[in-house]
Jmol script that loads the backbone (N, CA, C; Angstrom):
load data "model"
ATOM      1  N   UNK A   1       5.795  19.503  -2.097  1.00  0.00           N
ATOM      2  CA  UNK A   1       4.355  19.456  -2.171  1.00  0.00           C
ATOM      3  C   UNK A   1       3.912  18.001  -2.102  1.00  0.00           C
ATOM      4  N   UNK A   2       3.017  17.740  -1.884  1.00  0.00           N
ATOM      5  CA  UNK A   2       1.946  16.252  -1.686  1.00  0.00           C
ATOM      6  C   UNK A   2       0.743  16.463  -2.760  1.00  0.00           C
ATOM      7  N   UNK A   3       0.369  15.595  -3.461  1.00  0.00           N
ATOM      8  CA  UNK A   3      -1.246  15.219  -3.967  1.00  0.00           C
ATOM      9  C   UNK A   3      -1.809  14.369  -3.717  1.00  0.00           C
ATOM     10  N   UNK A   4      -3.543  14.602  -3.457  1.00  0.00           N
ATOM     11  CA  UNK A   4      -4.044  13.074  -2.900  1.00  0.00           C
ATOM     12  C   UNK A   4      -4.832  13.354  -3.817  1.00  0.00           C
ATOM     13  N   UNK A   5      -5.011  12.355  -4.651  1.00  0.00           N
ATOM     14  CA  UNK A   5      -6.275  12.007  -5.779  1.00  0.00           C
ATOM     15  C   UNK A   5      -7.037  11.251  -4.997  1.00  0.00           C
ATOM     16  N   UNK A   6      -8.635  11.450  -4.967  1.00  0.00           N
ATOM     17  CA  UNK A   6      -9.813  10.710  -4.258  1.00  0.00           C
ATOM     18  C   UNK A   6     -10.839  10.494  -4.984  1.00  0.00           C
ATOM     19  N   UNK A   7     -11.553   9.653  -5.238  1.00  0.00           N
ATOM     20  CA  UNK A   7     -13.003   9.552  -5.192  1.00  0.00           C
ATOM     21  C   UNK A   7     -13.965   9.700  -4.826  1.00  0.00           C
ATOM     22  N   UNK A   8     -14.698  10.975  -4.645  1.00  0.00           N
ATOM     23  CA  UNK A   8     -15.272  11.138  -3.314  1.00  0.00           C
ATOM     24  C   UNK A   8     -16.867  10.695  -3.727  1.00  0.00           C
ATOM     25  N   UNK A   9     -17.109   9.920  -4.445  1.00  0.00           N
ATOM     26  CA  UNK A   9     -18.665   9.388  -4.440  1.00  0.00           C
ATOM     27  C   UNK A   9     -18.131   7.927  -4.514  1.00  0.00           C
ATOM     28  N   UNK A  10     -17.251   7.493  -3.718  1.00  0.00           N
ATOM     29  CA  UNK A  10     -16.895   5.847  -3.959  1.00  0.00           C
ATOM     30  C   UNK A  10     -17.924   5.106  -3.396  1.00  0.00           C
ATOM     31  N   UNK A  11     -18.308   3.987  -3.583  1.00  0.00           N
ATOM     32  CA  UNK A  11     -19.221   3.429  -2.982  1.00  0.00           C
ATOM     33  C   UNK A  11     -18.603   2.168  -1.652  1.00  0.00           C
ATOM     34  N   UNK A  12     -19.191   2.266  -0.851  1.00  0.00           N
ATOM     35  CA  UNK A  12     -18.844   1.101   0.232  1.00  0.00           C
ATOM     36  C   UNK A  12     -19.716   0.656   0.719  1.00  0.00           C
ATOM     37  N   UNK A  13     -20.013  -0.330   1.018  1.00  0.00           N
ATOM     38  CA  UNK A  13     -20.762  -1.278   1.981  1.00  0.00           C
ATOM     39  C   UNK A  13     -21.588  -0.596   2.425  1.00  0.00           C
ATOM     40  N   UNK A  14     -20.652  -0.364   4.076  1.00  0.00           N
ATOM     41  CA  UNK A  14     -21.362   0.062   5.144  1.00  0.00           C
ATOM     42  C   UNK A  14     -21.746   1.522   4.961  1.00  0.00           C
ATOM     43  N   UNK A  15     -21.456   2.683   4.014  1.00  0.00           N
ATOM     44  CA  UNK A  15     -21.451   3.613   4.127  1.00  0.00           C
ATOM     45  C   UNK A  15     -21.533   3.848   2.289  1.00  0.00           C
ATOM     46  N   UNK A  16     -22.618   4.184   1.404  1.00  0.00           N
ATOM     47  CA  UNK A  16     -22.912   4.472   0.158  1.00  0.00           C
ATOM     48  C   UNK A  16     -21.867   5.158  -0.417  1.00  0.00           C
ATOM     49  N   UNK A  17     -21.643   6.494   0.520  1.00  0.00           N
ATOM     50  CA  UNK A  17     -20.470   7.169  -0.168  1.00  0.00           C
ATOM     51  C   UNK A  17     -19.253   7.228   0.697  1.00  0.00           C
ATOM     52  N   UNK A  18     -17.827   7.473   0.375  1.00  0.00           N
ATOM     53  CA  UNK A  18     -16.643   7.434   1.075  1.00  0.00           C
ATOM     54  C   UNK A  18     -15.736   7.470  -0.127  1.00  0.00           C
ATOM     55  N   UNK A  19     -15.475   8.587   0.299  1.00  0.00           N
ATOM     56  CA  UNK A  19     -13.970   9.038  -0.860  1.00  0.00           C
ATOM     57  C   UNK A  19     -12.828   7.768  -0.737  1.00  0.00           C
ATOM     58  N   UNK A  20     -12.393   7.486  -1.497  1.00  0.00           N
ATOM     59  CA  UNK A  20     -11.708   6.426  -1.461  1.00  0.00           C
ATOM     60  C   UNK A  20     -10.482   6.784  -2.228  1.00  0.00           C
ATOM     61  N   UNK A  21      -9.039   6.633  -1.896  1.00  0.00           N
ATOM     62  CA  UNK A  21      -7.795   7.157  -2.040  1.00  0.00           C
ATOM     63  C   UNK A  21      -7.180   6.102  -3.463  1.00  0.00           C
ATOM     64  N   UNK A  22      -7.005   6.968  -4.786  1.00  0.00           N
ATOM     65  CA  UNK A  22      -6.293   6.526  -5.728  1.00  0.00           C
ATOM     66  C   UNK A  22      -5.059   6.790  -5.812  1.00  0.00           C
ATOM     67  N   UNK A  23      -4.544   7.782  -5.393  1.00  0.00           N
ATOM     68  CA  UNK A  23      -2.788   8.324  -5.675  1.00  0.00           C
ATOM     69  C   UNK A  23      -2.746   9.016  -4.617  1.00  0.00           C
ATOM     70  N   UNK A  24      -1.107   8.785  -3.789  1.00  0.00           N
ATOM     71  CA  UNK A  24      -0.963   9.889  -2.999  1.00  0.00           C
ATOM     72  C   UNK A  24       0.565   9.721  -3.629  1.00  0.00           C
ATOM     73  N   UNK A  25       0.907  11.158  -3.617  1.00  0.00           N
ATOM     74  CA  UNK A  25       2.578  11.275  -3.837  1.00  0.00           C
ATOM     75  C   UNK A  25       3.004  12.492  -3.214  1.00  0.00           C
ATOM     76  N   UNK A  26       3.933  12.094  -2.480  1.00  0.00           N
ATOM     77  CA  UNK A  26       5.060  13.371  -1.583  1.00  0.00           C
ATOM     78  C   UNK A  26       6.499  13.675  -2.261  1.00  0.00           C
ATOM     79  N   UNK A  27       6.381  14.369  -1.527  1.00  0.00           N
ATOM     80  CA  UNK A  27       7.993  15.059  -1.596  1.00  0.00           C
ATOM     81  C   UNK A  27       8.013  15.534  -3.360  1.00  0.00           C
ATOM     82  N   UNK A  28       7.080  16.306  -4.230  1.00  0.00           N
ATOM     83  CA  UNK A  28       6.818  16.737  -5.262  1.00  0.00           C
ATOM     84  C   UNK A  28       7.579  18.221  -5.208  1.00  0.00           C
ATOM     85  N   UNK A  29       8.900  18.215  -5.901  1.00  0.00           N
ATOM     86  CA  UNK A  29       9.911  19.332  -6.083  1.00  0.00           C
ATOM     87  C   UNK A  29       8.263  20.715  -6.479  1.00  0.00           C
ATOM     88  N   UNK A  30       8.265  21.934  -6.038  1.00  0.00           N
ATOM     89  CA  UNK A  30       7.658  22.980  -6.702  1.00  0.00           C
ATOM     90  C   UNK A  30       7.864  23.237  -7.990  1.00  0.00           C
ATOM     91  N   UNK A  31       9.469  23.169  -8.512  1.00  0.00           N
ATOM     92  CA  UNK A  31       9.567  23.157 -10.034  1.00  0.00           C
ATOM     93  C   UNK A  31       8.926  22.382 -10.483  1.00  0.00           C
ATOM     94  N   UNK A  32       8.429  20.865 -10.606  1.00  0.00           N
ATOM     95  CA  UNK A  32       8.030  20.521 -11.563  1.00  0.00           C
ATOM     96  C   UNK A  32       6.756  20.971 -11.993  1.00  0.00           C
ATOM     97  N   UNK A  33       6.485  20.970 -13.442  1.00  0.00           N
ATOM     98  CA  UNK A  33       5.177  21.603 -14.249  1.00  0.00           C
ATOM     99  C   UNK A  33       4.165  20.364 -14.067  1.00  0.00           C
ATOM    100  N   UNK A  34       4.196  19.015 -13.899  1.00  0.00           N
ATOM    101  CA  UNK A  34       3.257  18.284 -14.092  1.00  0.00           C
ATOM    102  C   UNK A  34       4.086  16.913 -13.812  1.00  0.00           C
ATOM    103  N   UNK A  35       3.375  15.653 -14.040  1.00  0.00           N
ATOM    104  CA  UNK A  35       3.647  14.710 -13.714  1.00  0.00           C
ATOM    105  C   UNK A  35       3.460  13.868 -15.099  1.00  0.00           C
ATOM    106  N   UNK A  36       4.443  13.315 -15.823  1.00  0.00           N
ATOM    107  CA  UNK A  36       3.986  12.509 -17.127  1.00  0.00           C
ATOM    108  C   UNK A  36       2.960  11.678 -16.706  1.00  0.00           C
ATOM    109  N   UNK A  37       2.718  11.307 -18.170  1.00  0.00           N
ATOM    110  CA  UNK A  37       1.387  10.111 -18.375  1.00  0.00           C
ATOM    111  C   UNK A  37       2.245   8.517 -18.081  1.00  0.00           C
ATOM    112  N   UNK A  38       1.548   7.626 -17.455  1.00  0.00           N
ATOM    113  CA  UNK A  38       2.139   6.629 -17.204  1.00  0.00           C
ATOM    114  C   UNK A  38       3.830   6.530 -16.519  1.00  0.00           C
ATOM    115  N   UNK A  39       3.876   7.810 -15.371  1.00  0.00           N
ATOM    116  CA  UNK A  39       4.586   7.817 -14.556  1.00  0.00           C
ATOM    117  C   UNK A  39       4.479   6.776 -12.986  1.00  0.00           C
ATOM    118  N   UNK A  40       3.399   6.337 -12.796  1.00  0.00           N
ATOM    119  CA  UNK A  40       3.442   5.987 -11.564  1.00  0.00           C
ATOM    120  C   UNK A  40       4.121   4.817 -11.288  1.00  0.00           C
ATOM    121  N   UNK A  41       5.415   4.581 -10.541  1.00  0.00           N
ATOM    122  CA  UNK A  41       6.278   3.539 -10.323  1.00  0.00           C
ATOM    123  C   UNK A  41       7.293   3.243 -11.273  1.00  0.00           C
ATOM    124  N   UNK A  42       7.432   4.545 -11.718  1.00  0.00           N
ATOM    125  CA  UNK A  42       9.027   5.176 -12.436  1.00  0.00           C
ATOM    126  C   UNK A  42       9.513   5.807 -11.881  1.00  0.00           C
ATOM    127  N   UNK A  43       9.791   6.195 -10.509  1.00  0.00           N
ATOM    128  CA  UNK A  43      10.278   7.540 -10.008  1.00  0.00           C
ATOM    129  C   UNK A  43      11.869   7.624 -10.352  1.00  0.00           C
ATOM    130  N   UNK A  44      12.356   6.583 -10.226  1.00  0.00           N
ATOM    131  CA  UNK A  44      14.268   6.612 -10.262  1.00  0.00           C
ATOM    132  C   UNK A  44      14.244   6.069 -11.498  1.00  0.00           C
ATOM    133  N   UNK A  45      13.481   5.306 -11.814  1.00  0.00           N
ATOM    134  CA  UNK A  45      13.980   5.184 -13.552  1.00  0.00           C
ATOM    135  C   UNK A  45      13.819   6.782 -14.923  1.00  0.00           C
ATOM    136  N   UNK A  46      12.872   7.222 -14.719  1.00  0.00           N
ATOM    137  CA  UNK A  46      12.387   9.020 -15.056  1.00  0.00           C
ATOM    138  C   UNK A  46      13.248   9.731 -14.669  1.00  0.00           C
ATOM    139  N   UNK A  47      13.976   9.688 -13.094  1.00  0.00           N
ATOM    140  CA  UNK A  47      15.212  10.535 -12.683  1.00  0.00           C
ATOM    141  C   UNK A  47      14.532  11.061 -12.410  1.00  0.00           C
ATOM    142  N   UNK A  48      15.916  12.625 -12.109  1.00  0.00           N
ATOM    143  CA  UNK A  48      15.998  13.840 -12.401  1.00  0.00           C
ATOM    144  C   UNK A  48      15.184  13.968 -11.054  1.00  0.00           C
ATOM    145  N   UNK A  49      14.209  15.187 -11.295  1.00  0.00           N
ATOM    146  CA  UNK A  49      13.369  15.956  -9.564  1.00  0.00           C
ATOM    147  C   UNK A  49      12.773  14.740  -9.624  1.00  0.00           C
ATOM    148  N   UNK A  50      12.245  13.642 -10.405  1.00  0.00           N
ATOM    149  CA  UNK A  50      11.154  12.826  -9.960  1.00  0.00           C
ATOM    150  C   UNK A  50      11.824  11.477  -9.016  1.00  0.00           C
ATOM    151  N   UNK A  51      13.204  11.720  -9.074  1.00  0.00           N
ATOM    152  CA  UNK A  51      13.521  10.732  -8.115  1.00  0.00           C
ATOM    153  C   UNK A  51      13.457  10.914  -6.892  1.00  0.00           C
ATOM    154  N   UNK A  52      13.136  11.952  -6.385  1.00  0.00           N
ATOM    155  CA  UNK A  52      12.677  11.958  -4.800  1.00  0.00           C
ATOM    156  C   UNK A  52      11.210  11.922  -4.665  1.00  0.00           C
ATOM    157  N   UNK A  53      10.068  12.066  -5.897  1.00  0.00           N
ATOM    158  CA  UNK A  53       9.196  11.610  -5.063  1.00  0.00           C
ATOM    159  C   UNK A  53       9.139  10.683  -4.633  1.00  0.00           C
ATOM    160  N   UNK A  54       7.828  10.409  -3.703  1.00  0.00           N
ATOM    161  CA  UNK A  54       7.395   9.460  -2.875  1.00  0.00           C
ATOM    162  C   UNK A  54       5.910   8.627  -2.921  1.00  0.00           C
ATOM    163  N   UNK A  55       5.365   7.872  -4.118  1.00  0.00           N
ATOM    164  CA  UNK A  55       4.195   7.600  -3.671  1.00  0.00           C
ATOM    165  C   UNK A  55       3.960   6.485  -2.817  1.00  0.00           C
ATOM    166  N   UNK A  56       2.438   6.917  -2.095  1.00  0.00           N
ATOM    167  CA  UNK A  56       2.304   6.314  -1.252  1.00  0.00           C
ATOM    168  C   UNK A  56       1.022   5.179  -1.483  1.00  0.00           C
ATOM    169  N   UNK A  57       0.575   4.435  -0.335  1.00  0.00           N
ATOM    170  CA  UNK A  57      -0.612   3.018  -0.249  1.00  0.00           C
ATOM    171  C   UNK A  57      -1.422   4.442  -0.385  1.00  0.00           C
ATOM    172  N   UNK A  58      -2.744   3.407  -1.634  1.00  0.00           N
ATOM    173  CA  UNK A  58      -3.758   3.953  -1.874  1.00  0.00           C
ATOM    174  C   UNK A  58      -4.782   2.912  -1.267  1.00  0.00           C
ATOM    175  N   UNK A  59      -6.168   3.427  -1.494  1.00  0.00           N
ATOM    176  CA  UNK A  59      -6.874   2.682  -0.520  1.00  0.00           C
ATOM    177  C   UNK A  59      -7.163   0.908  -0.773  1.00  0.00           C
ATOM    178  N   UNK A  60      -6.055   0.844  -2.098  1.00  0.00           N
ATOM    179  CA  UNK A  60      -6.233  -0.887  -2.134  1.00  0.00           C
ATOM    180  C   UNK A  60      -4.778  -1.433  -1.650  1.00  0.00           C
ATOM    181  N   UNK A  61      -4.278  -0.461  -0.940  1.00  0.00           N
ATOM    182  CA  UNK A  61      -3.316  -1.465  -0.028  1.00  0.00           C
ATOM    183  C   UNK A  61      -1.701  -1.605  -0.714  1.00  0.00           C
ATOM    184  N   UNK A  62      -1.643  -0.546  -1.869  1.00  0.00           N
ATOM    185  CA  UNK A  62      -0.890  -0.981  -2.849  1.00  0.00           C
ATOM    186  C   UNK A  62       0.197   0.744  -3.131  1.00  0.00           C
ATOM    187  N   UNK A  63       1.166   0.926  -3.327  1.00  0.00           N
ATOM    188  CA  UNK A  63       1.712   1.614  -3.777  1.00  0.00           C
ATOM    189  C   UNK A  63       1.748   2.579  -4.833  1.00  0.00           C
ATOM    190  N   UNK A  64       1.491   3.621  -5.229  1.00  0.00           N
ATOM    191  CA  UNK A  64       1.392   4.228  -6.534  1.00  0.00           C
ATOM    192  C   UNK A  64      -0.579   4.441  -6.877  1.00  0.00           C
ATOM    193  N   UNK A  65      -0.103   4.672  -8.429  1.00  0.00           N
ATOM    194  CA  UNK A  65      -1.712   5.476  -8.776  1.00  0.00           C
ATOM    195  C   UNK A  65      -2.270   3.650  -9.339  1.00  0.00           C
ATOM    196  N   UNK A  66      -3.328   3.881  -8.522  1.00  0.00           N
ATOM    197  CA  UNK A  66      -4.713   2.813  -9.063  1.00  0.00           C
ATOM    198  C   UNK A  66      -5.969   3.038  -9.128  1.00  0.00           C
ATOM    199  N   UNK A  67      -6.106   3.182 -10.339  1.00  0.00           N
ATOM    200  CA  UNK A  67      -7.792   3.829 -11.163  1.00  0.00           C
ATOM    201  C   UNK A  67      -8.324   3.445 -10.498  1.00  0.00           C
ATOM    202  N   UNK A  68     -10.077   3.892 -10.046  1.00  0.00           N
ATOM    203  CA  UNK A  68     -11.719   3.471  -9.933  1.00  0.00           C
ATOM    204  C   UNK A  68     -11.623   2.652 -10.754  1.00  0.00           C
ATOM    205  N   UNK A  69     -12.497   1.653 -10.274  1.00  0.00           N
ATOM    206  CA  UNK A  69     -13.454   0.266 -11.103  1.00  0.00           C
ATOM    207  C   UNK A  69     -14.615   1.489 -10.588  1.00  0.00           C
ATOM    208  N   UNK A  70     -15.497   2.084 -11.913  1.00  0.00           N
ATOM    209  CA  UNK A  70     -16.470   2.822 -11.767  1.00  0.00           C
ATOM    210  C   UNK A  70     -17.777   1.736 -12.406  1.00  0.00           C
ATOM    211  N   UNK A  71     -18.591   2.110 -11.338  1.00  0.00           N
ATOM    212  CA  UNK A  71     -19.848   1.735 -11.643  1.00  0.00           C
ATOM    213  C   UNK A  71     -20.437   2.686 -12.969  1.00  0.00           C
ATOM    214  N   UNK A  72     -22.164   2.158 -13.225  1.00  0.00           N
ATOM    215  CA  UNK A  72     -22.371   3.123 -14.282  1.00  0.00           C
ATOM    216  C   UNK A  72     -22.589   4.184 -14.256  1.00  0.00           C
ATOM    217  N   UNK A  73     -23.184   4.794 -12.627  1.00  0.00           N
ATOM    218  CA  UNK A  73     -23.447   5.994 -12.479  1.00  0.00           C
ATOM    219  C   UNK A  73     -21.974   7.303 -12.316  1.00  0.00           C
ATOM    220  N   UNK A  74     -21.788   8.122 -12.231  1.00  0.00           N
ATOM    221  CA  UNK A  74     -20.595   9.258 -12.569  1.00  0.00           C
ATOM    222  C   UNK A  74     -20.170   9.478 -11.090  1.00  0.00           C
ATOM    223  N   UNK A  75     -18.872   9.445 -11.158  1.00  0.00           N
ATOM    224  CA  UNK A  75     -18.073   9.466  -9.891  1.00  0.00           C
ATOM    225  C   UNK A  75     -17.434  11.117 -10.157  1.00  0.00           C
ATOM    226  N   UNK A  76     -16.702  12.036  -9.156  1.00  0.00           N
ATOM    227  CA  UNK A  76     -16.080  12.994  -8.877  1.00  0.00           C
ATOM    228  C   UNK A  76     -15.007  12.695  -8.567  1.00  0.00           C
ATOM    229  N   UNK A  77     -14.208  13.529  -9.479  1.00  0.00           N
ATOM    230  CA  UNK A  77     -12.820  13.240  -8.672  1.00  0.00           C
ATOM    231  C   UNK A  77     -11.821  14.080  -7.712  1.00  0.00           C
ATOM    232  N   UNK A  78     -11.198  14.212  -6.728  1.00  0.00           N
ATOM    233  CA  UNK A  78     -10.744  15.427  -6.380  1.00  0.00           C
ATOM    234  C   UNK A  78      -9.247  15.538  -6.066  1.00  0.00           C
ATOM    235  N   UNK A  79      -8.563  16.427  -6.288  1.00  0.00           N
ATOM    236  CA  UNK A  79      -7.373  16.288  -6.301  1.00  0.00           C
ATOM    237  C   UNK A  79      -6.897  17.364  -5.325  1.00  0.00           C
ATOM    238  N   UNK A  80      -5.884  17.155  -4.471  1.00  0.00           N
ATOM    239  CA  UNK A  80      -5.389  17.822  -3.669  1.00  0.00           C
ATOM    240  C   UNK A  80      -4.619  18.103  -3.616  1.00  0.00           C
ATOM    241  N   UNK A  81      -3.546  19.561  -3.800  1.00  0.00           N
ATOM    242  CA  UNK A  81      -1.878  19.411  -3.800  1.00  0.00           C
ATOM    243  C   UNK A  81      -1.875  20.422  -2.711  1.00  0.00           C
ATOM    244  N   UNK A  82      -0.982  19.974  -1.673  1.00  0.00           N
ATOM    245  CA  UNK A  82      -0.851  20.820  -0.547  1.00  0.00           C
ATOM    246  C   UNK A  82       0.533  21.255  -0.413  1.00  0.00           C
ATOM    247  N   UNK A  83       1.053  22.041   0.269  1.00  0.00           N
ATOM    248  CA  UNK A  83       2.428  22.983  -0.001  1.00  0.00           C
ATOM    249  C   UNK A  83       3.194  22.679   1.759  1.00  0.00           C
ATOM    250  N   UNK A  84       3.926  22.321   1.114  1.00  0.00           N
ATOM    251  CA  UNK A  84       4.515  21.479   2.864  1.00  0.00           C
ATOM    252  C   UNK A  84       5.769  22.251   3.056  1.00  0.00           C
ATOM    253  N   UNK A  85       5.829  22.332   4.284  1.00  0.00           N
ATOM    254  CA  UNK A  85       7.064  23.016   4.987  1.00  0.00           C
ATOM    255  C   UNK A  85       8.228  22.622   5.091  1.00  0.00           C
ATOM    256  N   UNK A  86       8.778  21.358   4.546  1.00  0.00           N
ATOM    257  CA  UNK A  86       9.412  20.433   4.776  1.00  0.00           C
ATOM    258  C   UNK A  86       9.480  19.090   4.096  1.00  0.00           C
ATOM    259  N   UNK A  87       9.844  18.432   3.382  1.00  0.00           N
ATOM    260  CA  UNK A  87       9.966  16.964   2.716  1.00  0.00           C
ATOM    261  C   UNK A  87       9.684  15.942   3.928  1.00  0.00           C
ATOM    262  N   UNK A  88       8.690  15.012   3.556  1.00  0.00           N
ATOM    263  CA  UNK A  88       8.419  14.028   4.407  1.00  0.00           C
ATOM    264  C   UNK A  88       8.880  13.110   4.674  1.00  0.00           C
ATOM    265  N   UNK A  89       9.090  12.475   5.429  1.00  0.00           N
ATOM    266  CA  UNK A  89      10.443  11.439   5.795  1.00  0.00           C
ATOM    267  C   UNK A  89       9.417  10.347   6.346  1.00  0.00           C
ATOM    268  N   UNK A  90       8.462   9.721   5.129  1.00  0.00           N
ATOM    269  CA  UNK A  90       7.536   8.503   5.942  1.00  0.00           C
ATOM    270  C   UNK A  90       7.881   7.166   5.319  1.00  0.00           C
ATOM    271  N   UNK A  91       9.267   6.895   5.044  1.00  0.00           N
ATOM    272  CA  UNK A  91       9.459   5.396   4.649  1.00  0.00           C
ATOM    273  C   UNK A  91       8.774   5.072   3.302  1.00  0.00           C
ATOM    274  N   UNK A  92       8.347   4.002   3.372  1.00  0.00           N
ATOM    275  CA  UNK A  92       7.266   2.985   2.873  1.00  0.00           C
ATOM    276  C   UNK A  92       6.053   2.896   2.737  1.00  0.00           C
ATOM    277  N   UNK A  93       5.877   3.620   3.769  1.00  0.00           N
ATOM    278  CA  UNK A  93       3.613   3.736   4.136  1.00  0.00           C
ATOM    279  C   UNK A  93       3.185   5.209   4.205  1.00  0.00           C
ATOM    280  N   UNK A  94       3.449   6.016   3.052  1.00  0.00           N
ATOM    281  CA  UNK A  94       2.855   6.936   2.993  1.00  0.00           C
ATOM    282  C   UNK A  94       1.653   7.112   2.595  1.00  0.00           C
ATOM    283  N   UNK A  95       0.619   7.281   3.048  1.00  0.00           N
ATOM    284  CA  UNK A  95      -0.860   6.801   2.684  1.00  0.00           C
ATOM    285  C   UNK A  95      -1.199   9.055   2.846  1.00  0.00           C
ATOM    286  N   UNK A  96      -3.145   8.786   2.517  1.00  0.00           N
ATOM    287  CA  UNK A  96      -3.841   9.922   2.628  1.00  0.00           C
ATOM    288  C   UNK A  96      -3.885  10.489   4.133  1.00  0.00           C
ATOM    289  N   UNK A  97      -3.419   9.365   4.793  1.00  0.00           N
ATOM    290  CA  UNK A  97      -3.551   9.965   6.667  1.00  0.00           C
ATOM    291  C   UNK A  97      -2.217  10.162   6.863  1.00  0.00           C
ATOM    292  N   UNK A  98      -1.011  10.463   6.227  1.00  0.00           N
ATOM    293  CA  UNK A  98       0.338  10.360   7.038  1.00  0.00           C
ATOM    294  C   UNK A  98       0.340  11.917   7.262  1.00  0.00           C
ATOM    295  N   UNK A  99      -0.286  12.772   6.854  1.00  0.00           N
ATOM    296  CA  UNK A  99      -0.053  14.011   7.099  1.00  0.00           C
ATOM    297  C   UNK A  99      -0.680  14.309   8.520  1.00  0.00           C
ATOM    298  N   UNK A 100       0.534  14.746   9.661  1.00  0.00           N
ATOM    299  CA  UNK A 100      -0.336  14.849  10.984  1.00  0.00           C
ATOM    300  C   UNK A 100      -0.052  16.241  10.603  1.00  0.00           C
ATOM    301  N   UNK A 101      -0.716  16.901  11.909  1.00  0.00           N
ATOM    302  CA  UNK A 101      -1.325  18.161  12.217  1.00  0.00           C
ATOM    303  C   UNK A 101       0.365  19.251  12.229  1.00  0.00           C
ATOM    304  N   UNK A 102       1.271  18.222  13.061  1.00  0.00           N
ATOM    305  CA  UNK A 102       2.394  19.016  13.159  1.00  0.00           C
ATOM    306  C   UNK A 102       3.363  19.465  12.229  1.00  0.00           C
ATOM    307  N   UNK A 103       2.763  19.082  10.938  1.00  0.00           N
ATOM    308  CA  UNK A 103       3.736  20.091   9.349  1.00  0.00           C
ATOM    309  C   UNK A 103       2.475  21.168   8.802  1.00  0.00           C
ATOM    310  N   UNK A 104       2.952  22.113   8.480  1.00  0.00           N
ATOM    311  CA  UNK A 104       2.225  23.034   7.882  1.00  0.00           C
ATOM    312  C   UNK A 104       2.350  22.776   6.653  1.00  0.00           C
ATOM    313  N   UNK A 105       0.662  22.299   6.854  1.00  0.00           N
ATOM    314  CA  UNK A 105       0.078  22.044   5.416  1.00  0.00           C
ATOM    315  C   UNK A 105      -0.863  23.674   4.672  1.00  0.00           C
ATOM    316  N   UNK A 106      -0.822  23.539   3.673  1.00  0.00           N
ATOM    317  CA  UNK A 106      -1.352  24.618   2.939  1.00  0.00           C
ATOM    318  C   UNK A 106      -2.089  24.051   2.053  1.00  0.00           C
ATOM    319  N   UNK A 107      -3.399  23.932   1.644  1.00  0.00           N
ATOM    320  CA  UNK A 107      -4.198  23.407   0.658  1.00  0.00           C
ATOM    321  C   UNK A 107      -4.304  24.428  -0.346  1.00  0.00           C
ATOM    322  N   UNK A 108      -3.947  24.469  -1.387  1.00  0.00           N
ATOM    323  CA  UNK A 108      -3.662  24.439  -2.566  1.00  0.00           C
ATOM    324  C   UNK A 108      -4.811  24.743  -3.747  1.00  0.00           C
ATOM    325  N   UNK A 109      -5.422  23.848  -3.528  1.00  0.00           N
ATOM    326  CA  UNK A 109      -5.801  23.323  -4.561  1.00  0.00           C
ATOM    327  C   UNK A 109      -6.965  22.133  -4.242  1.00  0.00           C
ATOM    328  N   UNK A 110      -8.390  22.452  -4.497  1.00  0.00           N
ATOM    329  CA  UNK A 110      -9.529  20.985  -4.325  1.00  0.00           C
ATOM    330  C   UNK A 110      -9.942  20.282  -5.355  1.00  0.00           C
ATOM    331  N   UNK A 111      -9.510  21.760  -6.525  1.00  0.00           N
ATOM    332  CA  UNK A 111     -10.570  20.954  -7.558  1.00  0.00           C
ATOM    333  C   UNK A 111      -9.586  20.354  -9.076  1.00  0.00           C
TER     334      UNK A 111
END
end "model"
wireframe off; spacefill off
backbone 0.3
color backbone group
C-alpha cells in the first residue's frame, strides 16, 4: 500500500489554494495496523515490516513526514492509502506524482 498525506487548503503565491504534499510512504506491508508516533526516518532502525517501507520527497524537497507551518485560519487534511498491485521500485525520489497510470491503484481511503 502507499499514503499521501496533503494539505489541501495550503496556501501559495500564485494560486491561494494547492494541496501541498506532507508524507508520502510506499511499499506499506497490508499487515501492518498503523504506523508509530515519531516513526518517520526510522524505517530499518524500527525493523521488522517497517523496513521495507519507503518514504518519499514531500513538497519541501525533503524525505519523510514534514508538518504545515499553519497560518491562523484552519487547514484540511487528507490522507490517502491506496492498495497497489505490486511494491514500488522508485529508488530515492518517491514523491505524490511517482504513481503512473500503469500500476493498479485502488483508492482506499480520502478521508
Amino acid at each position: 500500500m502507499a499514503l499521501v498525506v496533503e494539505d489541501i487548503d495550503a496556501p501559495d503565491p500564485s494560486d491561494p489554494v494547492k494541496p501541498w504534499t506532507c508524507w508520502v510512504v510506499a511499499n506499506i506491508p497490508p499487515t501492518l495496523k498503523g504506523l508509530p508516533e515519531g516513526f518517520s526516518g526510522k524505517e530499518e532502525e524500527v525493523g521488522g515490516d517497517y523496513a521495507c517501507l519507503k518514504e518519499g520527497h514531500n513538497d519541501y524537497k525533503v524525505p519523510g513526514w514534514r508538518g504545515p507551518k499553519l497560518p491562523s485560519h484552519g487547514h484540511r487534511f487528507q490522507f490517502r492509502l491506496f492498495a497497489l498491485d505490486e511494491q514500488l521500485k522508485l529508488g530515492n525520489k518517491v514523491s505524490s506524482k511517482s504513481y503512473p497510470c500503469t500500476h493498479a491503484i485502488l483508492t482506499l481511503s480520502t478521508n
